[in-house]
C-alpha positions in Angstrom: 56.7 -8.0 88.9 59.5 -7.5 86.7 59.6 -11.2 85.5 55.8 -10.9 84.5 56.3 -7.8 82.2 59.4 -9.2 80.5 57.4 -12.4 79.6 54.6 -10.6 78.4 56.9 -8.3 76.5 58.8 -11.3 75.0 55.2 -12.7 74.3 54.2 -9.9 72.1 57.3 -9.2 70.7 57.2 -12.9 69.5 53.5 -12.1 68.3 54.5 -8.8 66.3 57.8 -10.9 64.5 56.2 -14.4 63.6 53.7 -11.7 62.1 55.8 -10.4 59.0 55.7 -11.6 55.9 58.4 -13.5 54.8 57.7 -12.6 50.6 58.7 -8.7 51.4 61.9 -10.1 53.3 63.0 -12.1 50.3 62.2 -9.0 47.8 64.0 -6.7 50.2 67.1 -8.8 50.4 67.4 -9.3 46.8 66.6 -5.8 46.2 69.5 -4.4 49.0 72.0 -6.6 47.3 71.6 -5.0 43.8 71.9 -1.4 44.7 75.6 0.5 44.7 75.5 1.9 48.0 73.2 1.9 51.0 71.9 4.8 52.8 70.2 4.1 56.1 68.2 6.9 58.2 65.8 6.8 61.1 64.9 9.5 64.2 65.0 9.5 67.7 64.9 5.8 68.7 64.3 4.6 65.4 67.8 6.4 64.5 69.4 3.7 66.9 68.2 0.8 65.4 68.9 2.5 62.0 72.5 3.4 63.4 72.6 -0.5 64.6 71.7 -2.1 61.2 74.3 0.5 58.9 76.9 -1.0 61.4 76.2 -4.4 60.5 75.5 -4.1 56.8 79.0 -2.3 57.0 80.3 -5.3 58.3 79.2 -7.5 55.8 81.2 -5.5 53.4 78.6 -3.4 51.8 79.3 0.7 51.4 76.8 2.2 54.0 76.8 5.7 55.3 73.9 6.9 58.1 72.5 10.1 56.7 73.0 13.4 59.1 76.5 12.0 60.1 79.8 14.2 58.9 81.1 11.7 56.6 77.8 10.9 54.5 78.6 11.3 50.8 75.9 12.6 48.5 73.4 10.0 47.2 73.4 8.9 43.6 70.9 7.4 41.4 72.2 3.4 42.1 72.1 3.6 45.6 69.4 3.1 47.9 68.2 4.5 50.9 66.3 2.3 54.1 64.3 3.9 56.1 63.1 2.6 60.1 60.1 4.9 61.0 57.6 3.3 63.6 55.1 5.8 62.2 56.5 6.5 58.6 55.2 9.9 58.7 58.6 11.6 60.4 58.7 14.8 58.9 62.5 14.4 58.1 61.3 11.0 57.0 58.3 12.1 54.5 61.2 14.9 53.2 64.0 12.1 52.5 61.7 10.0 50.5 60.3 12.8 48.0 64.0 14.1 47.9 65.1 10.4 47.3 62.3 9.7 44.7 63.1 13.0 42.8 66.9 11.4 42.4 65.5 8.1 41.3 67.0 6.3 44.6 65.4 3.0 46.3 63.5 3.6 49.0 63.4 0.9 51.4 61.7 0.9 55.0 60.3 -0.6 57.8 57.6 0.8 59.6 54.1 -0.4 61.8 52.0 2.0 59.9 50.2 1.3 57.0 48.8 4.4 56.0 52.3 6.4 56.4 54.3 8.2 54.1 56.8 5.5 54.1 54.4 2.6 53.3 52.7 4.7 50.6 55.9 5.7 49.0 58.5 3.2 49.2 59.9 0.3 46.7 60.1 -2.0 49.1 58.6 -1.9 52.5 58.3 -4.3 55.7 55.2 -4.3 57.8 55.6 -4.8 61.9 52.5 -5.1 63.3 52.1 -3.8 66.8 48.7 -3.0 67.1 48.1 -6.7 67.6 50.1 -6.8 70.7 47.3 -6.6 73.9 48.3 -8.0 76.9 45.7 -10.6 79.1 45.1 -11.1 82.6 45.8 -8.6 85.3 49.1 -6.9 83.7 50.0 -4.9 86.8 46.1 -4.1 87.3 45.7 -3.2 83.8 48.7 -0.5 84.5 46.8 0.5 87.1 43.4 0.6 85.8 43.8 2.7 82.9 43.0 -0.7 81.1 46.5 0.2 79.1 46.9 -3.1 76.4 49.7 -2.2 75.1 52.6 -4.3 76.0 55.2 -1.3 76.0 54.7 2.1 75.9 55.0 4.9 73.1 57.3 2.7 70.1 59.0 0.5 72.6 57.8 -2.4 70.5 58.3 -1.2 67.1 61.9 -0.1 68.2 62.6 -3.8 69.8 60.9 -6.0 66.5 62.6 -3.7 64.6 66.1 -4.5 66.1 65.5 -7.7 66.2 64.5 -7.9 62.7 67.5 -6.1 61.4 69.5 -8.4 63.0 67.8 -11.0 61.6 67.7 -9.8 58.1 71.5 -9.4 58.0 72.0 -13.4 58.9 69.9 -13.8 55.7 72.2 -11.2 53.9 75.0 -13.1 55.1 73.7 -16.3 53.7 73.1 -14.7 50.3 77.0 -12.7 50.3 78.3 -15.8 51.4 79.8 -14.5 54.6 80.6 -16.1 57.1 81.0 -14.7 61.2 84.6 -14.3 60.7 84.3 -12.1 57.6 82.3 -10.0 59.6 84.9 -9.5 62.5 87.5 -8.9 60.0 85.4 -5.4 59.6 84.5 -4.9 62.9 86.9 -2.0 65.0 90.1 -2.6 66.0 91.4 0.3 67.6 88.8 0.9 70.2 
């Protein structure tokens, strides 16, 4: 049973990605490179693949700081703040982006909703579809006959695209810094 529901999972997963639109990639990367310093916030889950993609853009060299942690600096009119909110209607989120807008910050996100705050309100936004994600065929009975389409339940799949996303965008940032897998061990910790 367990192989089943991690091919369908990978199935829609691959769905939901091959689904984004590449143009809002290309602005987004351009537009991450040009600001002073990156900001990066998400909740609950989203937080982790928030937390997961500050880690790597701090390896690349870029000054990042995850907002709600000890050490985050206040943010300044050249920086720019990235949001991951499966909804984009978080309150904390919805907060952020008028405080944010009110300083004249970037506001960049990733969210599946297109009628949420985020959407609506930020610079530059990237779209993950997962309401196209149904699954076919008998799926565990349907998850046992509640006729349940959904691949994953509650933001599982936003959370996992998301991820693998992120991941994905920083091998594009990499090719525009020039950096190379090396450079980004040279930042990676040491003294763990």
């Amino acid at each position: 049973m367990i192989k089943e529901v991690i091919k369908k999972y990978i199935q829609g997963l691959e769905k939901t990605l091959t689904s984004i639109d590449s143009d809002q990639t290309e602005e987004l990367v351009e537009e991450i490179i040009k600001v002073n310093r990156i900001f990066v916030f998400g909740a609950g889950r989203s937080g982790l693949v928030g937390k997961a993609f500050a880690m790597r853009l701090m390896h690349l060299g870029l000054e990042v700081f995850f907002i709600g942690e000890t050490v985050t600096p206040s943010i300044e009119k050249d920086d720019g703040i990235f949001f991951v909110s499966g909804s984009g209607n978080t309150l904390s989120v919805v907060n952020m982006i008028k405080a944010s807008k009110d300083k004249g910050v970037k506001v960049f996100g990733l969210t599946a909703q297109k009628d949420g705050f985020l959407f609506q309100n930020a610079d530059n936004v990237v779209y993950i579809d997962t309401e196209n994600i149904e699954t076919s065929g008998d799926y565990l009975t349907m998850q046992i006959m509640g006729s349940y389409r959904k691949v994953a339940p509650l933001g599982t799949t936003f959370e996992s695209a998301a991820l693998v996303y992120l991941d994905s965008l920083v091998v594009l940032l990499m090719a525009k810094l020039n950096k190379t897998e090396e450079d980004l061990r040279l930042k990676h910790a040491n003294i763990e």
